[in-house]
C-alpha positions as a Markdown table, in Angstrom:
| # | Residue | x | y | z |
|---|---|---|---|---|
| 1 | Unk | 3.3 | 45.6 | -128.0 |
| 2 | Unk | -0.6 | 45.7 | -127.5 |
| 3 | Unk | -2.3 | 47.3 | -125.0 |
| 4 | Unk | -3.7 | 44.0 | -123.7 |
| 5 | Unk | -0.4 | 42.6 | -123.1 |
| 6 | Unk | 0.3 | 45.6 | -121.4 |
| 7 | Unk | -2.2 | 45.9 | -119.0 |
| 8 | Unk | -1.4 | 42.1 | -118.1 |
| 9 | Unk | 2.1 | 43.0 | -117.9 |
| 10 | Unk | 1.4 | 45.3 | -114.6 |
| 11 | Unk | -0.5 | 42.8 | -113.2 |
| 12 | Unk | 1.1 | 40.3 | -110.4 |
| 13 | Unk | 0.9 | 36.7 | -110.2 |
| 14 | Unk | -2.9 | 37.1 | -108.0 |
| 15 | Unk | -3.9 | 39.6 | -110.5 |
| 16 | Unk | -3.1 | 37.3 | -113.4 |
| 17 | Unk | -4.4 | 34.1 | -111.6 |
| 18 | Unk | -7.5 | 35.9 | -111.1 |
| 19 | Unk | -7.6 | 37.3 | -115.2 |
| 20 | Unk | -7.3 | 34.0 | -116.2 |
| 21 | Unk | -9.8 | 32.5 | -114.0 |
| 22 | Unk | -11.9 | 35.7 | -115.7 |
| 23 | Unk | -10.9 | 34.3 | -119.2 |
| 24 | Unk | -12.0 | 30.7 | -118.4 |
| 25 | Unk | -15.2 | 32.1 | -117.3 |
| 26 | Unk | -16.3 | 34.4 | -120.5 |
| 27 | Unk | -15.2 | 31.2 | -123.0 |
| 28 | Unk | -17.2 | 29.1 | -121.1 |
| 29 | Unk | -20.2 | 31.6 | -121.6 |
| 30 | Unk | -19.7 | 32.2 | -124.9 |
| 31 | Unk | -19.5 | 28.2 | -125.6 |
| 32 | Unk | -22.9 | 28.2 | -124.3 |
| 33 | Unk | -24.2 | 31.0 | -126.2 |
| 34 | Unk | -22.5 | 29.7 | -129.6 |
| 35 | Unk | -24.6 | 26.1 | -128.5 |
| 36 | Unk | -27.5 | 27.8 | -128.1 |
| 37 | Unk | -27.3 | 30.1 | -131.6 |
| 38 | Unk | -26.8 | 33.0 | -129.0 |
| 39 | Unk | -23.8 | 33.8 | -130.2 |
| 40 | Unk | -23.6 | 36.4 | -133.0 |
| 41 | Unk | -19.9 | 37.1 | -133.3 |
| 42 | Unk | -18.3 | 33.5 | -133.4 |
| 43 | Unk | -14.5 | 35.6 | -133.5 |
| 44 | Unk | -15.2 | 36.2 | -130.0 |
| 45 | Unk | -14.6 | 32.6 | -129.0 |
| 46 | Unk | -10.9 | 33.1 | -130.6 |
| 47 | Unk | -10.1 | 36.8 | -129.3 |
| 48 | Unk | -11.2 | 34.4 | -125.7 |
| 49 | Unk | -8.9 | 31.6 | -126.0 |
| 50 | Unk | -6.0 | 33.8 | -127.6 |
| 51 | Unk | -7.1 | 35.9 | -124.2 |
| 52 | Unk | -6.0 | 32.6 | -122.1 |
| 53 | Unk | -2.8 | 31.8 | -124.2 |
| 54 | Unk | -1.7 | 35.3 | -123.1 |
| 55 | Unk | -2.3 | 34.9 | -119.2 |
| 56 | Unk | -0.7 | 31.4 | -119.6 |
| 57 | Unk | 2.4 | 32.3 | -121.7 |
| 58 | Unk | 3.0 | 35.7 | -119.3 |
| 59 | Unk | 2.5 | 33.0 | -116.0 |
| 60 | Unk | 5.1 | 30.5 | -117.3 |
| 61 | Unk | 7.5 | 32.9 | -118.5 |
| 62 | Unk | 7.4 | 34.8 | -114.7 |
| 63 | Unk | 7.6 | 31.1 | -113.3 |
| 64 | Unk | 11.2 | 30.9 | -115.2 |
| 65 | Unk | 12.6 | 34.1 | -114.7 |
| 66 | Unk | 11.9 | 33.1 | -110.8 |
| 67 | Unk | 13.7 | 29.8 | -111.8 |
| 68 | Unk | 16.4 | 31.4 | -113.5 |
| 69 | Unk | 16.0 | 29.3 | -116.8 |
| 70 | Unk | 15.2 | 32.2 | -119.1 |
| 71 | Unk | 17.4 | 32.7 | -122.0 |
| 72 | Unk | 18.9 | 30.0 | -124.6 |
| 73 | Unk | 21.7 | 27.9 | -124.0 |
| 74 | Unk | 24.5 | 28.3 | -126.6 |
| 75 | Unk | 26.2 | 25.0 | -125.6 |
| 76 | Unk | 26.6 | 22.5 | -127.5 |
């Protein structure tokens, strides 16, 4: 596992409501700076959004376990 999905892993739901809001915020600046030519590393934008897609997936899977709908159902 990597060491940012760790570090979001011992965060809890605030923390990772306030990381993402964090997330949203930097790929919004660096949109801005890749409009205005700023922007000298254009991977960043990705390494952001892939940043988001974290936070998201580790929200919604939380939101389930609280549900109790985690696993696969074998019925057919």
């Amino acid at each position: 596992m990597s060491g940012k999905m760790e570090a979001l892993l011992q965060l809890d739901h605030d923390g990772l409501a306030e990381e993402l809001e964090s997330a949203h915020r930097e790929l919004f600046n660096l949109r801005f700076q890749a409009s205005t030519s700023q922007l000298t590393d254009i991977s960043e934008l990705k390494k952001a959004r892939r940043q988001i897609a974290r936070i998201k997936t580790l929200i919604r899977t939380r939101e389930l376990e609280e549900e109790g709908n985690v696993g696969i159902s074998t019925e057919e």
